[in-house]
C-alpha positions in Angstrom: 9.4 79.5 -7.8 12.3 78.2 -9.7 14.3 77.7 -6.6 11.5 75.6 -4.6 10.8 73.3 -7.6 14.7 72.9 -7.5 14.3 72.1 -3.6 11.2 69.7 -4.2 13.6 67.7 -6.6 16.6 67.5 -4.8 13.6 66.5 -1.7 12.0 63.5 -4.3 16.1 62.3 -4.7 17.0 62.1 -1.4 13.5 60.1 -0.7 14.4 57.6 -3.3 18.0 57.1 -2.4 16.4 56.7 1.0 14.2 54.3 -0.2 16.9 52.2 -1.9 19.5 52.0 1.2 16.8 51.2 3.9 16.1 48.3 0.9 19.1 47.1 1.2 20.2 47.2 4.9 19.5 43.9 6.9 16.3 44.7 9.0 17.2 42.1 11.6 21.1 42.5 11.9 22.0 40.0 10.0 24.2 41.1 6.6 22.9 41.9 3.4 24.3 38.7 1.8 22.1 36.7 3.7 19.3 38.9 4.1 19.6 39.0 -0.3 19.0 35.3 0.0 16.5 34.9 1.9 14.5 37.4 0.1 15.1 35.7 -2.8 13.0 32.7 -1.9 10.5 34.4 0.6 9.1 37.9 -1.2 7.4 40.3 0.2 3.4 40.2 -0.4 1.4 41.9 -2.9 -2.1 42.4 -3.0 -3.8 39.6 -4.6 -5.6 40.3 -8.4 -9.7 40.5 -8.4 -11.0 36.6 -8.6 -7.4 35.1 -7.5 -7.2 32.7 -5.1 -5.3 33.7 -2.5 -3.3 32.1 0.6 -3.3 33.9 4.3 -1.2 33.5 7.0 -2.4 32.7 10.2 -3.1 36.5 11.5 -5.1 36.9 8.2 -2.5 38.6 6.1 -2.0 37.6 2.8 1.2 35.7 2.1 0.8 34.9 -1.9 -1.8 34.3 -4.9 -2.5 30.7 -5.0 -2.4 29.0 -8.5 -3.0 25.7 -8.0 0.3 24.4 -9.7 2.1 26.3 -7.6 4.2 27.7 -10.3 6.2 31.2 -9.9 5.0 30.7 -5.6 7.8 32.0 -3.7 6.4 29.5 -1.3 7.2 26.3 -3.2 7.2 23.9 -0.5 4.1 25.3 1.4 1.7 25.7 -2.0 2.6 22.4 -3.2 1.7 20.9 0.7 -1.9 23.3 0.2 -2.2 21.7 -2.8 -2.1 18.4 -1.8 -4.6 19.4 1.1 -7.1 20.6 -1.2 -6.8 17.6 -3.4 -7.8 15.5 -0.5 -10.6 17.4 1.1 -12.1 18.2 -2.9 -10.5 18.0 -6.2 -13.0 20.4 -7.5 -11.1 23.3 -4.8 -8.6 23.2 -7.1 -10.5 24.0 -10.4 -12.4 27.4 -8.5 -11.2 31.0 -8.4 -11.4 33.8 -5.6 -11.2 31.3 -3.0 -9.3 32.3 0.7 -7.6 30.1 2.1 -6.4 30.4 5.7 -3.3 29.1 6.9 -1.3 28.4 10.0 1.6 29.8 8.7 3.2 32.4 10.7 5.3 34.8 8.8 7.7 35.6 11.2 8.8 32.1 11.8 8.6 31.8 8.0 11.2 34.4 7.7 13.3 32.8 10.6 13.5 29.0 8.6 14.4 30.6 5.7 17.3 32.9 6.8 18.5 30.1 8.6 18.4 27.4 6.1 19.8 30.6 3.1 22.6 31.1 5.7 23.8 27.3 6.0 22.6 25.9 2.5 23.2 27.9 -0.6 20.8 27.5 -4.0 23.0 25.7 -6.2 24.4 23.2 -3.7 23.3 19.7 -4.7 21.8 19.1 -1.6 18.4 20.5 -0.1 17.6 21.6 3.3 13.9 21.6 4.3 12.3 22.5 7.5 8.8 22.7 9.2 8.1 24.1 12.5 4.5 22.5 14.2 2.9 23.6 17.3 2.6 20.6 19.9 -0.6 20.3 20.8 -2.4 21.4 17.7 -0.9 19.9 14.8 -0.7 23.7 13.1 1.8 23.9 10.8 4.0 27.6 11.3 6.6 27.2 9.0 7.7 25.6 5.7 10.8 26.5 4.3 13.3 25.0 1.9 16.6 25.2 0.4 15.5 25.2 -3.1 13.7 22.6 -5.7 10.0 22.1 -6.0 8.8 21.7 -2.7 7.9 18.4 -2.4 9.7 18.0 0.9 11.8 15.1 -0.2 11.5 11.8 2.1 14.7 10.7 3.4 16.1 8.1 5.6 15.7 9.9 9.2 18.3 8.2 10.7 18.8 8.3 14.6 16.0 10.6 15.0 14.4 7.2 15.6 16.1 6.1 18.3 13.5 8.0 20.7 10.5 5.9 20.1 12.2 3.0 21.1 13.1 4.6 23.9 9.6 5.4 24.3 8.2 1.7 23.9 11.2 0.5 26.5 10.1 3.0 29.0 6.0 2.0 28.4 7.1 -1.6 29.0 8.4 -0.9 32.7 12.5 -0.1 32.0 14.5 2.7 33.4 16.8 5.5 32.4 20.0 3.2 34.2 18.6 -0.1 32.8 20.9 -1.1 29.8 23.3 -3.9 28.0 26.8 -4.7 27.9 27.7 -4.1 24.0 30.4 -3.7 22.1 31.1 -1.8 18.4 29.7 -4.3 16.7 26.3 -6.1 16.6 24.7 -9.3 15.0 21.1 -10.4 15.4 21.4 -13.7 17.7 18.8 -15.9 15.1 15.8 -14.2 12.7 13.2 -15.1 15.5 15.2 -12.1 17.7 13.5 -9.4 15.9 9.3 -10.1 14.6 7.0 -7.7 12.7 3.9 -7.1 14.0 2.6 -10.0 11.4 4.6 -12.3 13.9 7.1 -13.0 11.0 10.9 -13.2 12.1 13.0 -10.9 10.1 16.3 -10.9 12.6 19.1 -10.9 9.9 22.3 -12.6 11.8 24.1 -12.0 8.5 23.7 -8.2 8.8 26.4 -6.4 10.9 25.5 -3.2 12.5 28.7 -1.0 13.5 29.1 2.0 15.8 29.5 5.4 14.1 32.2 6.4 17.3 34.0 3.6 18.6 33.5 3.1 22.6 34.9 -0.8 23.0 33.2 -3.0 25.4 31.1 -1.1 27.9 28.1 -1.0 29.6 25.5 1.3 28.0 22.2 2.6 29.9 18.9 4.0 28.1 19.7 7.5 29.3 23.8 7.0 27.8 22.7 5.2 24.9 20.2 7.9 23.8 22.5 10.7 24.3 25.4 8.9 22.3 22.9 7.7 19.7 24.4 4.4 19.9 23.5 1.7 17.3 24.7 -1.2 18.8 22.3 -0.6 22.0 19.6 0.8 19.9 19.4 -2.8 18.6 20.1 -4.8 21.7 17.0 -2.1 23.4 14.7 -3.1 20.1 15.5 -6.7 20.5 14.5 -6.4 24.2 11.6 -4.4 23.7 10.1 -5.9 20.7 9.9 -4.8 16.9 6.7 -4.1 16.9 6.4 -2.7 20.2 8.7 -0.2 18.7 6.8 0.5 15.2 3.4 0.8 16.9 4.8 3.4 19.1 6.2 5.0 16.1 3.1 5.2 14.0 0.8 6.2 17.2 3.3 9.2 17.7 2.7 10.0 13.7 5.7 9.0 12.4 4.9 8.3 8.4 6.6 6.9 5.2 6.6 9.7 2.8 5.4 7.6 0.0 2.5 7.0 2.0 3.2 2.8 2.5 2.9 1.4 5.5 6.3 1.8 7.9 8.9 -1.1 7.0 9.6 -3.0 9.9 13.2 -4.1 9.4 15.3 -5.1 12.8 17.2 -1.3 11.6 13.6 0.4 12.4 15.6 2.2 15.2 18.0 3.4 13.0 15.9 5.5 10.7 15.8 3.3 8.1 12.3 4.4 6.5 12.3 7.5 4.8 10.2 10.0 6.1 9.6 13.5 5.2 9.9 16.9 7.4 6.2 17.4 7.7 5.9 13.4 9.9 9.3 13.7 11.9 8.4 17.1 13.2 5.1 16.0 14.1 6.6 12.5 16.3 8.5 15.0 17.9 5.3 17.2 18.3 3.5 14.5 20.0 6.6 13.9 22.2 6.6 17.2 23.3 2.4 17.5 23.7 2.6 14.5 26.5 1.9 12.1 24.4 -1.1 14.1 22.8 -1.1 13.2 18.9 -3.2 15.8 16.6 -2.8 15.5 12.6 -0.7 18.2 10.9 -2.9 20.8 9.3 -1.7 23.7 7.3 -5.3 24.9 6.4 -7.7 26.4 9.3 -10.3 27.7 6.4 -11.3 27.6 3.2 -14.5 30.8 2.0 -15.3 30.6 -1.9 -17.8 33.4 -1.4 -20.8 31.6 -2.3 -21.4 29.6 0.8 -20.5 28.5 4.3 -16.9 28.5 5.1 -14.6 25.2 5.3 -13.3 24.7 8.9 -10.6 23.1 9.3 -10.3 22.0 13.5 -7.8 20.0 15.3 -8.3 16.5 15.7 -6.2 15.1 18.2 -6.1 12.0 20.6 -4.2 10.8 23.6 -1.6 8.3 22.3 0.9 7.4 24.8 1.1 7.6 28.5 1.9 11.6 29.8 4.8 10.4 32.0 6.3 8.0 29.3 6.2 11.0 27.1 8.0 13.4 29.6 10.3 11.3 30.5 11.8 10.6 26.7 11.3 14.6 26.6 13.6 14.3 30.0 16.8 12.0 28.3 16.1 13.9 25.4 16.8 17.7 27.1 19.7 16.2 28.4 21.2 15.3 25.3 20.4 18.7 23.7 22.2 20.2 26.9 25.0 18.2 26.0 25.6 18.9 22.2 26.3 22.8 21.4 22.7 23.8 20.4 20.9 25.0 23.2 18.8 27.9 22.9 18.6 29.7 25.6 15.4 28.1 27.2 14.0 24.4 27.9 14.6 22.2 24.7 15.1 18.6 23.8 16.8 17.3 20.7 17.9 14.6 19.0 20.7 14.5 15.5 19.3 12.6 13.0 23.1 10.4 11.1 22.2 7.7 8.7 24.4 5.3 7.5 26.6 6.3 5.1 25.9 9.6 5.3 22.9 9.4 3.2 21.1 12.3 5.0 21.3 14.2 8.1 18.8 15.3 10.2 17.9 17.2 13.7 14.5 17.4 14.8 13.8 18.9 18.6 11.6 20.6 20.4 10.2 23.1 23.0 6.8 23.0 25.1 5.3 25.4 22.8 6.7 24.2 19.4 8.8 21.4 17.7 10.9 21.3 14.2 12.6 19.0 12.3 15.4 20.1 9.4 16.3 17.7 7.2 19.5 17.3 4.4 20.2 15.2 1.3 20.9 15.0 -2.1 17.4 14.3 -3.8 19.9 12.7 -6.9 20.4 9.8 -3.9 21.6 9.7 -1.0 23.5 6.5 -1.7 24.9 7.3 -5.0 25.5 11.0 -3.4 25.7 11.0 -0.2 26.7 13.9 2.3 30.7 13.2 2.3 33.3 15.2 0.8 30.9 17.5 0.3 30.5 21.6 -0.1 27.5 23.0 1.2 27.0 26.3 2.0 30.8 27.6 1.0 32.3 24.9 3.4 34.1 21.9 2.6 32.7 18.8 4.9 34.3 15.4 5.1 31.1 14.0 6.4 27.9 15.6 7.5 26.0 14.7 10.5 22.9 15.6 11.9 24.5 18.1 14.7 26.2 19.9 12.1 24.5 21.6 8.9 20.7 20.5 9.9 21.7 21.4 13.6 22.9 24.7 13.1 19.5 25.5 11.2 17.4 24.5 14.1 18.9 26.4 16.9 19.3 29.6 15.0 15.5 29.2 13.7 14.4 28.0 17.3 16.4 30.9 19.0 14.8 33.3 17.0 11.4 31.7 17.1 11.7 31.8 21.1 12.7 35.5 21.2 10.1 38.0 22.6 7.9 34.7 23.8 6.7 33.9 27.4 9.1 30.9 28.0 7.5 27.6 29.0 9.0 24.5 30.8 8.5 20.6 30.1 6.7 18.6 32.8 9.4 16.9 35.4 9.8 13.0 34.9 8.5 11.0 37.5 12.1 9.5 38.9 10.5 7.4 40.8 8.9 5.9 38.4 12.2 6.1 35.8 14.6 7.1 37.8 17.4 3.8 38.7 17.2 0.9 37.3 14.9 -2.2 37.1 15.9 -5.6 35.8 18.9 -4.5 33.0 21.4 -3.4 35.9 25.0 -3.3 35.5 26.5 -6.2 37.3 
């Protein structure tokens, strides 16, 4: 008897040192380092207490208790955006227990933003990484993740991320991927009446000098070059040619927001990024972009049940707003440019690096058929009085931080992963006859 007590406790040992090393050993490869840190911002579920509200993934699982202030969530970023939900559908939502609330949120991809922003962005760097992953199409919202902070998915300046909906409003208005400018490293507004808001008001600034990031000297720059090069000094010529408004309409229609909420500012720079947006509305444009044109609003709830009545239903609401071909073609100059750059994932994708000026933030923001993300980076101090130069992030010294780098290494290892195991889809083929050459902006 003595003996097989002995063996049933060496038995209960070996179970619980089991226990501990299968704890500790990466489940998907990675090492433990960053498989430590990414469970110390995503933890595992727990049952939720009797009466607690609780939040559920898009399968139905549970992902956390829901508080209402969001306090202790391991979700920061994702309760605070519920909250705000809830606050807009019905303030009193927020003052019930027990309810259930389904999500869109898909674990898996969850995981995959996380581990990817954890392995590029460490929690005490001073600036934040924040991503969201949204199904084109649909407007759901998969994924949420963030370096760190609050979760209020800071609005930054989105930089060249922009530059595709100008490309969008110049191919609407009848130009072509070979149609372009001659222009040079530097640019100047010709008079105030070159650039007009969509009050009709001139605000052309000939004072204001726009620069080149990379220096190309005179040449002759086309919308499918221009685009991949992310050149300023053409973006503003094409603007100029296209129209201001033209541009910002196209913008807003795609869902492109301000993440204060105000109305877009319509500056002759709008195709630079100049408006700060946040993850949730870049990712979206992009959505839209890769939906053929097809627009829905970003939802993160699908249902709301308090147990006492009908269930809140959440659907899509989408609309058509922008012609399917215009759409695949951008999605067309736009694959190319992802082809070009080093972050190809192993299927159909089109990208674009989001560089401000000054290296006040950094973005990427990209997409596939079935599902488009945007990462963005800054200091939420300032990007102007701290901006992304000389800078450590992540263990590594950078002298200046681009959208390709930091946010574009998050997005191709989260989009690889997200793509793996799943059917692959392709993008609709733009209509080169309809795109293809050039029109009336032809090099001599």
């Amino acid at each position: 008897m003595k003996a097989l007590l002995v063996l049933m406790g060496v038995a209960a040992v070996g179970a619980l040192v089991a226990v501990l090393l299968l704890s500790r050993a990466p489940a998907d490869g990675g090492d433990g380092a960053e498989r430590v840190a990414a469970d110390s911002t995503v933890p595992a579920s727990a049952p939720p207490a009797a009466g607690k509200s609780v939040l559920l993934d898009v399968e139905g699982a549970v992902i956390e208790e829901f508080s209402g202030d969001c306090a202790g969530s391991g979700y920061p970023y994702l309760c605070r955006y519920v909250r705000e939900r809830l606050l807009a559908e019905d303030p009193r939502l927020l003052t019930r227990d027990g309810l259930t609330i389904r999500t869109t949120i898909d674990q898996r991809l969850q995981r995959a933003a996380q581990r990817a922003i954890d392995a590029h962005v460490h929690r005490d760097d001073a600036p934040v990484a924040t991503q969201v992953m949204i199904v084109p199409g649909e407007g759901a919202i998969r994924a949420m993740a963030t370096s760190r902070g609050a979760g209020d998915g800071a609005a930054l300046q989105q930089g060249t991320t922009a530059m595709p909906y100008t490309l969008a409003a110049a191919l609407a208005a009848g130009l072509r991927y070979d149609d372009g400018f001659p222009v040079s490293d530097v640019y100047r507004a010709p008079d105030h009446a070159a650039f007009r808001n969509c009050a009709g008001q001139s605000v052309g600034e000939p004072s204001h000098v726009i620069f080149d990031l990379e220096k190309g000297g005179e040449r002759f720059v086309t919308l499918r070059s221009g685009t991949h090069g992310a050149v300023n000094t053409f973006h503003m010529r094409l603007t100029e040619k296209t129209g201001l408004c033209e541009t910002v309409r196209t913008a807003e229609s795609l869902g492109l927001r301000r993440g204060d909420g105000t109305p877009l500012r319509e500056l002759e720079t709008f195709t630079l990024g100049v408006n700060e947006a946040d993850p949730v509305s870049v990712a979206n444009s992009y959505a839209s972009l890769a939906a053929r044109g097809r627009f829905c609003e970003p939802t993160v709830i699908t249902e709301i049940r308090d147990g006492s009545a009908a269930p809140r239903l959440f659907p899509p609401r989408c609309r058509q707003v922008l012609d399917p071909a215009v759409a695949d073609a951008v999605t067309g100059v736009l694959s190319e440019a992802l082809t070009e750059s080093a972050l190809g994932i192993g299927r159909q994708a089109a990208g674009m690096p989001g560089t401000t000026d000054a290296f006040t933030a950094a973005w990427y923001a990209g997409y596939t058929p079935g599902l488009a993300s945007a990462v963005s980076l800054g200091d939420p101090r300032g990007g102007y009085r701290y901006p992304l130069t000389d800078v450590t992030i992540g263990g590594h010294h950078y002298p200046r931080v681009d959208g390709a780098s930091v946010p574009g290494s998050i997005w191709k290892e989260t989009m690889t992963e997200a793509a793996r195991g799943t059917r692959e889809t392709r993008f609709t083929r733009p209509d080169i006859g309809r795109f293809g050459g050039c029109r009336d902006a032809c090099p001599n």
